[in-house]
C-alpha positions as CSV (number, residue, x, y, z in Angstrom):
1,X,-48.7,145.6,162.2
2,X,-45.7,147.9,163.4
3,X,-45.4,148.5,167.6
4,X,-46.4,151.9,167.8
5,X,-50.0,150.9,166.9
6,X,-50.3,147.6,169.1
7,X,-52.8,148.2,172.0
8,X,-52.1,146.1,174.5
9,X,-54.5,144.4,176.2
10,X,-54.5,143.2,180.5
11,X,-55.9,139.7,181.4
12,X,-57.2,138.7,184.7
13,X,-53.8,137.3,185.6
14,X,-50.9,139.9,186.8
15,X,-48.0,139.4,183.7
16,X,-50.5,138.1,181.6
17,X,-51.6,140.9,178.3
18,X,-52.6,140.6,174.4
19,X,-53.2,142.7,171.6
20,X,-55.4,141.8,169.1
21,X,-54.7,141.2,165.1
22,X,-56.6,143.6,162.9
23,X,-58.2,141.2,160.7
24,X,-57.3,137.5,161.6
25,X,-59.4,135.4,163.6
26,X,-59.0,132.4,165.7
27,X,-62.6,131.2,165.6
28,X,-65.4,133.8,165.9
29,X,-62.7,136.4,167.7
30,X,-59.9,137.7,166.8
31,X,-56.4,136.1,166.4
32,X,-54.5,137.4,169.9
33,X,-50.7,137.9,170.4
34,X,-49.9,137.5,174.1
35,X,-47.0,138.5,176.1
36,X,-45.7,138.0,179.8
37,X,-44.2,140.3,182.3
38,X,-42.2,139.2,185.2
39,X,-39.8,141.4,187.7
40,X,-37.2,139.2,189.5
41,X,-34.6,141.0,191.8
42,X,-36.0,144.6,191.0
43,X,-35.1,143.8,187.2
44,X,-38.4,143.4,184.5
45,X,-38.4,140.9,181.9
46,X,-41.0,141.2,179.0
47,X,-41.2,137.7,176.5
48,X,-43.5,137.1,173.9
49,X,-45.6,134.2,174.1
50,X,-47.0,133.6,170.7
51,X,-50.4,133.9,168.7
52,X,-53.3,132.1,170.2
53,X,-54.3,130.3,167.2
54,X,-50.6,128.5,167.2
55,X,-52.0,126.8,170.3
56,X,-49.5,125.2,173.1
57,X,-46.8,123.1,172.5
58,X,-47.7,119.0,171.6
59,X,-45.4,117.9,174.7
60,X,-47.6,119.6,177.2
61,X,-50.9,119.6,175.2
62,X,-50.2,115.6,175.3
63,X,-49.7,115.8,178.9
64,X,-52.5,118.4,179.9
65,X,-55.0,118.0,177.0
66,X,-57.4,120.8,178.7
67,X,-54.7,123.2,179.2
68,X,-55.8,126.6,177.8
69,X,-53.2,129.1,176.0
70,X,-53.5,131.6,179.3
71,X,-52.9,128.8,181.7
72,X,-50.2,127.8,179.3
73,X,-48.7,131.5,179.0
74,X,-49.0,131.7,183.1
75,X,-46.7,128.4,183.5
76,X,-44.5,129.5,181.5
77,X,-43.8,132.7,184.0
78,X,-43.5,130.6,186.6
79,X,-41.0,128.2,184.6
80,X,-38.7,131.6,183.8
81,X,-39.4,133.4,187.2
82,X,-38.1,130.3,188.9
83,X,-35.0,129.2,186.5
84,X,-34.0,133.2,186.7
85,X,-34.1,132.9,190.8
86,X,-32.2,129.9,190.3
87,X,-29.9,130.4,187.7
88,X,-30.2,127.4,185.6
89,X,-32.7,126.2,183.3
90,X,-34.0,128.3,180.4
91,X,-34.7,131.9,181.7
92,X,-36.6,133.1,178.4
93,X,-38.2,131.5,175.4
94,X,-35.3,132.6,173.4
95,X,-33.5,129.9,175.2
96,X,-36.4,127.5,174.9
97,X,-36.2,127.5,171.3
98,X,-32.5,127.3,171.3
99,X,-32.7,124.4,173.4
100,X,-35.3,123.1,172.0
101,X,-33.3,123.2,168.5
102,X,-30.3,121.9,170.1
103,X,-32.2,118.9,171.1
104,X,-33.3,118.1,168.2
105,X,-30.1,118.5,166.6
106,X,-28.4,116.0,168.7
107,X,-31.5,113.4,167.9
108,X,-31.2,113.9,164.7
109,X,-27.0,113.4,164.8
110,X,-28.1,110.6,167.1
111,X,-30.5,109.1,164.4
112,X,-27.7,109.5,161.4
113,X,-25.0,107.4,163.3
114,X,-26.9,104.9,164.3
115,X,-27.9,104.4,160.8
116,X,-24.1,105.1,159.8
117,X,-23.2,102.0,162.1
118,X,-26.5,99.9,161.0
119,X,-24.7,100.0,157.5
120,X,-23.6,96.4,155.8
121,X,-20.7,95.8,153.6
122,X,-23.0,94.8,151.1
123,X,-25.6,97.8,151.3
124,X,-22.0,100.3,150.8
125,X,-20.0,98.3,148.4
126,X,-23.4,97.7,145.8
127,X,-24.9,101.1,146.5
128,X,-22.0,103.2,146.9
129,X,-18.2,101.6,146.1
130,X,-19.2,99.5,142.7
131,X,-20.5,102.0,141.2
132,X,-18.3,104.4,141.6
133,X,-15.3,102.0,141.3
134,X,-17.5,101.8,137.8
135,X,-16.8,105.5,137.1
136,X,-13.1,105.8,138.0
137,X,-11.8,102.4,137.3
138,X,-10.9,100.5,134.0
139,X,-13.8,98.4,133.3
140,X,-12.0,95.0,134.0
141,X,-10.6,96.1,136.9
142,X,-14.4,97.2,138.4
143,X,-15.5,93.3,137.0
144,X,-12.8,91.8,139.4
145,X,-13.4,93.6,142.0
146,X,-17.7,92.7,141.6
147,X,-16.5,89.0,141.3
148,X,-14.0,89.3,144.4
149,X,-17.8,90.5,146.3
150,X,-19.7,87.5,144.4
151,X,-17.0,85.1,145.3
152,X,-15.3,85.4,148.6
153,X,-16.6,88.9,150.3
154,X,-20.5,88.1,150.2
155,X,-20.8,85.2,152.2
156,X,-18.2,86.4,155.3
157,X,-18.9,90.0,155.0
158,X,-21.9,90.8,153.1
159,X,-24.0,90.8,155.8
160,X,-22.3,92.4,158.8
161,X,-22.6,96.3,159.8
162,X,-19.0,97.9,158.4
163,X,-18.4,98.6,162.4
164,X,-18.7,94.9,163.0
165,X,-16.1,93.8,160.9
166,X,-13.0,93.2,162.4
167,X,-9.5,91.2,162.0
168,X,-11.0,87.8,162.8
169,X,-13.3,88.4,159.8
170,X,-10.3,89.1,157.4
171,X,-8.4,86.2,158.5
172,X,-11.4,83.9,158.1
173,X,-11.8,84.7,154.5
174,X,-8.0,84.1,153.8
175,X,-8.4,80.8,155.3
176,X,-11.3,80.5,153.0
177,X,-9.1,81.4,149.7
178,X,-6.6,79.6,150.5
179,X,-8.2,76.1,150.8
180,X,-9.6,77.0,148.1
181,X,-6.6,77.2,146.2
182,X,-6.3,80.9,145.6
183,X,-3.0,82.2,145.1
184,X,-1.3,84.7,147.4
185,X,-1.4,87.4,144.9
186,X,-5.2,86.7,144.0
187,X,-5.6,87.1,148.3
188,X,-3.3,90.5,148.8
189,X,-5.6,92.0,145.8
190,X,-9.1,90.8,147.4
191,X,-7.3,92.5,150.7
192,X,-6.9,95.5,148.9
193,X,-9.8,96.1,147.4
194,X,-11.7,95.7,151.4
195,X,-9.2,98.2,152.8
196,X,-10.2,100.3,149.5
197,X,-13.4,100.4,150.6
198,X,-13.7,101.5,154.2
199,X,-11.3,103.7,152.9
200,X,-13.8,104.8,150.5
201,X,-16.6,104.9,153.8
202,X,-14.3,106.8,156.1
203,X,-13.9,109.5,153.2
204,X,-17.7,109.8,152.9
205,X,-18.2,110.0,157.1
206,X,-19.7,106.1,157.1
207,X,-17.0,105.2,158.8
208,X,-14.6,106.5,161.5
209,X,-12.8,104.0,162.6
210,X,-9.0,102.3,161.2
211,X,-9.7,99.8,158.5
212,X,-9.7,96.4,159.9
213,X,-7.2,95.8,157.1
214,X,-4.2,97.2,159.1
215,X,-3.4,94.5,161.3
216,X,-4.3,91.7,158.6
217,X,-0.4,90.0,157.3
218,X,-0.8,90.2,153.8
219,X,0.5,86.7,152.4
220,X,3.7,86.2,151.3
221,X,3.6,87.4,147.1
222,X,6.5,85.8,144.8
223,X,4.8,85.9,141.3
224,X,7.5,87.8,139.7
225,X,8.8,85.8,136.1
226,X,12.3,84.1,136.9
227,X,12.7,82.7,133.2
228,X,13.4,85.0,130.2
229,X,13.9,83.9,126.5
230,X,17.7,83.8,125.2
231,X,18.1,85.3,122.0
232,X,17.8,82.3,120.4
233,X,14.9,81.0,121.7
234,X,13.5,84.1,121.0
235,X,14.2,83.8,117.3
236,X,12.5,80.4,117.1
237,X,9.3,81.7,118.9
238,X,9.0,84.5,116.2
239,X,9.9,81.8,113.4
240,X,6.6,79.6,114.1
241,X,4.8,82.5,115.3
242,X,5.1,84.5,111.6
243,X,3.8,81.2,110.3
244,X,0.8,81.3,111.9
245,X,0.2,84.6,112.6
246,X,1.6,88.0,111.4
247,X,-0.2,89.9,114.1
248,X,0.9,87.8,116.8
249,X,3.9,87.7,115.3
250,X,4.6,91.5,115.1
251,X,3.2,92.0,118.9
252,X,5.5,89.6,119.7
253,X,8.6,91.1,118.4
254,X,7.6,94.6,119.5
255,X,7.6,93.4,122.8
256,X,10.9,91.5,122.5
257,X,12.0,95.0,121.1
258,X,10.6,97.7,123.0
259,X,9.6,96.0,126.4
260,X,5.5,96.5,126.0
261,X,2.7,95.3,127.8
262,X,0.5,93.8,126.0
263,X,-2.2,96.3,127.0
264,X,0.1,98.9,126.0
265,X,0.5,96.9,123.0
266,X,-3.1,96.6,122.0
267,X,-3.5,100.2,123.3
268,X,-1.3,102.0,120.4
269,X,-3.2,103.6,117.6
270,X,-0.6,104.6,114.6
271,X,-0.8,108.3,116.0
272,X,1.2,107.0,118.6
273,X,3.9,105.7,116.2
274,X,6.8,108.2,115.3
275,X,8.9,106.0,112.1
276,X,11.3,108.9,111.7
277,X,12.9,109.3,115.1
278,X,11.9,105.3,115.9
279,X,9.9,106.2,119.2
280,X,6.1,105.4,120.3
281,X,3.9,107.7,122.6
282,X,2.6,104.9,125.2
283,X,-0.5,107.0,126.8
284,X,-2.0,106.1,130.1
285,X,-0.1,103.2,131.2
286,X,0.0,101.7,134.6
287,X,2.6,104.2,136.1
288,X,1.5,106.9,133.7
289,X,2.3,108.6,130.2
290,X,5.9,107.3,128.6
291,X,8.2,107.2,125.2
292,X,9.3,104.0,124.6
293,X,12.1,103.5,121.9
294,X,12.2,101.4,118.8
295,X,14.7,98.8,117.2
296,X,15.7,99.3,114.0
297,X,13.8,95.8,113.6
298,X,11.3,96.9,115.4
299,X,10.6,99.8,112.9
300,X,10.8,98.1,110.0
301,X,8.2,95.9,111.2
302,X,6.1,98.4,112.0
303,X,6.7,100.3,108.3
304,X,5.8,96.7,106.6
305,X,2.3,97.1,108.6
306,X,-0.6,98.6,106.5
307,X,-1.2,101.9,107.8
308,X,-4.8,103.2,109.1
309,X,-6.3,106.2,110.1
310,X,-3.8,107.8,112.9
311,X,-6.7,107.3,115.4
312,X,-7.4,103.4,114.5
313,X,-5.4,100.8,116.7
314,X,-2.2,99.2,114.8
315,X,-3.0,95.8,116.3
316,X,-7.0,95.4,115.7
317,X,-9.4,92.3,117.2
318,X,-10.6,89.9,114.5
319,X,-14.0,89.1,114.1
320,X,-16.7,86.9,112.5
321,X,-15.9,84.2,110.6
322,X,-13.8,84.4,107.1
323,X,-15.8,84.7,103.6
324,X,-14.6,82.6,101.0
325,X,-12.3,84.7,99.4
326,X,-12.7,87.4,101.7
327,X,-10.5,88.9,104.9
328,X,-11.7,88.2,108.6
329,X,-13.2,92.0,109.5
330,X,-11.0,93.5,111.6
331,X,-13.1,95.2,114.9
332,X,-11.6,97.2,118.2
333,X,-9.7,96.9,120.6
334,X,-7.8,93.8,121.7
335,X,-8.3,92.6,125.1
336,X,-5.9,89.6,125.6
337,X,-3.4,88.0,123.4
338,X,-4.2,85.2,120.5
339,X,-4.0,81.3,121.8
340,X,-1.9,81.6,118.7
341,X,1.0,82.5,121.1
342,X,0.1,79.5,123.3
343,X,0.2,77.3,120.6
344,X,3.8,78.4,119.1
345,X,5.0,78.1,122.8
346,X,3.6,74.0,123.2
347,X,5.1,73.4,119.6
348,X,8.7,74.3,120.7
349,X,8.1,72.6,124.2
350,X,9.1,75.6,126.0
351,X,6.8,74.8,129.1
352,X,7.2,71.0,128.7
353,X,7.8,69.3,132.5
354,X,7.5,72.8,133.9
355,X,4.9,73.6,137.1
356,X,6.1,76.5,138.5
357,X,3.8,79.5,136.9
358,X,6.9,81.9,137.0
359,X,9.2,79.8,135.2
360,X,6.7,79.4,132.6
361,X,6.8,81.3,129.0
362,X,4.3,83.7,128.4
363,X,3.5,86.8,126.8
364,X,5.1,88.8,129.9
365,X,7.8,87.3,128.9
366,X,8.6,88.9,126.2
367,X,8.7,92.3,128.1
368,X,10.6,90.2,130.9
369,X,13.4,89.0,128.0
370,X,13.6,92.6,127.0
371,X,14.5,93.9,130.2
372,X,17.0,91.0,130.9
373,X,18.7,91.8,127.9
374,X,19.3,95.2,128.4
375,X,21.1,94.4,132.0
376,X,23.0,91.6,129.9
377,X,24.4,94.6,128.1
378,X,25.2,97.0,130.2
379,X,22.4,98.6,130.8
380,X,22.0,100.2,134.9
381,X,18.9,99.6,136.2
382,X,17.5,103.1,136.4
383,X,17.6,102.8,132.8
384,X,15.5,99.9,132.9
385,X,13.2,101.3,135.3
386,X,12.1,104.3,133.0
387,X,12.4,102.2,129.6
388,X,9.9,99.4,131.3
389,X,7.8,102.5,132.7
390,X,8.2,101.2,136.5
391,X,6.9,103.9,138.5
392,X,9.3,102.3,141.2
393,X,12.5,100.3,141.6
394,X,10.9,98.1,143.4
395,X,9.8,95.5,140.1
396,X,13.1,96.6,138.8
397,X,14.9,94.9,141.2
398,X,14.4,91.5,140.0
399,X,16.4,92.2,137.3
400,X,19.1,93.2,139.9
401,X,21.4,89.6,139.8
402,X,21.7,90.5,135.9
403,X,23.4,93.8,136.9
404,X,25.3,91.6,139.8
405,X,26.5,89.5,137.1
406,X,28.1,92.4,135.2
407,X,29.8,94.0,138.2
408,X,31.0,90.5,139.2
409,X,32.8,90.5,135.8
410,X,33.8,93.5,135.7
411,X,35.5,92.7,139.2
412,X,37.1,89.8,137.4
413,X,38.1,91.5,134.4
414,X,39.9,94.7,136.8
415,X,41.3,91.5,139.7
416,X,43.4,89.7,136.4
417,X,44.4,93.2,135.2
418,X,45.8,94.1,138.6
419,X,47.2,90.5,138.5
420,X,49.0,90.9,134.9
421,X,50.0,94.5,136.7
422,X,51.6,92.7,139.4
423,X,53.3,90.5,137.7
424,X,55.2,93.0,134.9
425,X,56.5,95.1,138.2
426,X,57.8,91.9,139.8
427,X,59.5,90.9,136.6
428,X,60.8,94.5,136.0
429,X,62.2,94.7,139.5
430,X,64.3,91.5,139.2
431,X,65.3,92.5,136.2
432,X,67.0,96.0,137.8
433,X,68.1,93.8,140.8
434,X,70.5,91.4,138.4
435,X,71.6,94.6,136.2
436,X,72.9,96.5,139.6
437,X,74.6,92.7,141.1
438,X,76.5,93.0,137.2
439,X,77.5,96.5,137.8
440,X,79.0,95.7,141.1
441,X,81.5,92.6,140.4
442,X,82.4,94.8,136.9
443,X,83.5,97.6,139.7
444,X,85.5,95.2,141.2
């Protein structure tokens, strides 16, 4: 219905007028549109109302059930008259709406915080961080941190609103790790994974507070391995190990070789393995991507090595038991090194009368000899750092005494040069001194 055909209609009451739908009814007459006029100050105002059949509002209707829409439409001049006169209020129903909206939008921001606050650590980190720690993390890293919740997090945390958690909280479960024999590294990772996750909340707008991690002391971390294999320990490890088991063996020497992981290890398919220029493609390791650089025994060993397809790993898991006269079935991946290793290790008593975890031999130690070795010979730690694939200096610097060592000696080495020096100008000038005292008493 366009304006130029509306016929509008006057009620009883001054302000008050309608027109009428063609067709729609509201009962047994037709639908009405009504509309109020009001002059305040010499200036007119003209608001539509609404349709009859919409009915009043449910806030008034609840407080004025017998309120008709006329008497409604006539308050409603009197709200705007007034509010106009007075300057405040809402001075049209343009306003009301807006208002109207407004307040609503606040309830409903009102509503989502509190339920932001109302949320536990244990609703966000099943619902929300597992999962997609799940998606983005290595599969044994999401496991830890799921048995970190199990463990230590449910009991102290699980239950309490992410706002609620504060300091005191953190410290508590420290205590609790730590009588319960956790180790300082085990306690710095269960703190990291917590700040992780309100991290992980603040992102998504559950949180907007600091994370209560930041005023928590971390413990005090020395896990770093202080022993490395000497050559020739090394060389008996590998003797007893290729006696009981050529893989372990050749993991072994590849580590003593060219500094690998053992997940980097387990990791390399023979696609990754270049024989002719003696380099391996390490993909995806903890500080990223690398080339790591083989021995010439290294690459022998690796030639000796029956060859797969280039996608298949060079260092496959075992399983199912042996058929007579049959190979153990070789299957995927690796996922942590043969108690073969172990084994070798207790039969040359290399841990024997030994408590302190760092100085015991492991398979880290390996990679740990490796680096060693290559500050024993000269190597500068920068070298080190990229050939270990340190994304830092910091781990680096462990191996900084080794490099100490060789400066110290070199220091040596130039002190008795200077010495030697010294000496041979001291001898030389004596020498001139008694040649001039002859020249003299032959002058005389």
């Amino acid at each position: 219905m366009t304006t130029k055909w509306i016929k509008w209609i006057k009620t009883a009451h001054k302000g008050l007028r309608y027109y009428e739908h063609a067709t729609e009814k509201h009962g047994k007459k037709k639908d009405r549109y009504y509309s109020i006029r009001l002059k305040v100050d010499g200036k007119d105002y003209t608001y539509g109302i609404g349709w009859w059949s919409e009915g009043i509002p449910e806030e008034i209707k609840k407080n004025d059930p017998d309120m008709g829409f006329e008497e409604y439409a006539l308050s409603q001049i009197k709200l705007y008259k007034a509010n106009i006169k007075a300057g405040s209020g809402v001075k049209s129903p343009k306003e009301k709406r807006n208002a109207a909206a407004k307040e609503e939008a606040q309830k409903h921001a009102e509503e989502e915080r509190l339920e932001r606050e109302s949320v536990t650590f244990e609703r966000f980190f099943i619902d929300t961080y597992l999962p997609q720690s799940k998606v983005d993390k290595k599969p044994r890293t999401a496991q830890r941190e799921e048995g970190f919740y199990e463990n230590w997090f449910k009991t102290i945390l699980g239950n309490e609103p992410l706002k609620s958690i504060t300091t005191f909280h953190l410290e508590r479960l420290k205590k609790e790790m730590s009588d319960k024999k956790q180790s300082a590294r085990s306690i710095e990772y269960a703190l990291a994974v917590i700040r992780q996750v309100f991290n992980t909340a603040k992102r998504l707008g559950l949180y907007d507070s600091e994370s209560p991690t930041l005023n928590v002391r971390k413990p005090k971390v020395d896990n770093g391995r202080m022993r490395f294999l000497t050559q020739g320990e090394a060389a008996k490890l590998l003797d007893v190990l290729k006696e009981k088991s050529t893989d372990v063996h050749d993991m072994a020497l590849l580590s003593l070789h060219a500094g690998l992981r053992f997940g980097e290890i387990a990791s390399l398919t023979w696609q990754d393995i270049d024989l002719t220029k003696g380099v391996l493609t390490i993909r995806d390791a903890k500080a990223g991507s690398r080339y790591a650089f083989l021995t010439p025994q290294a690459a022998d060993m690796l030639k000796n090595r029956k060859q797969d397809k280039p996608s298949e790993y060079v260092f496959q898991q075992r399983r199912g038991k042996k058929q007579e006269g049959e190979e153990r079935k070789k299957g995927g991946k690796m996922t942590k090194i043969s108690h073969t290793f172990f084994r070798a290790v207790d039969k040359l008593k290399m841990n024997e009368g030994i408590d302190d975890p760092r100085l015991k031999i492991c398979f880290h130690s390996c990679r740990h000899s490796y680096a060693s070795w290559m500050i024993e010979q000269g190597a500068d730690l920068y070298t080190v750092q990229k050939l270990l694939g340190h994304k830092t200096n910091v781990m680096t610097q462990r191996y900084a005494h080794l490099a100490e060592n060789k400066l110290r000696e070199a220091t040596t080495a130039l002190g008795a040069a200077l010495a030697i020096g010294n000496n041979q100008q001291d001898q030389t000038e004596e020498a001139e001194q008694q040649q001039a005292g002859q020249l003299v008493n032959l002058a005389k």
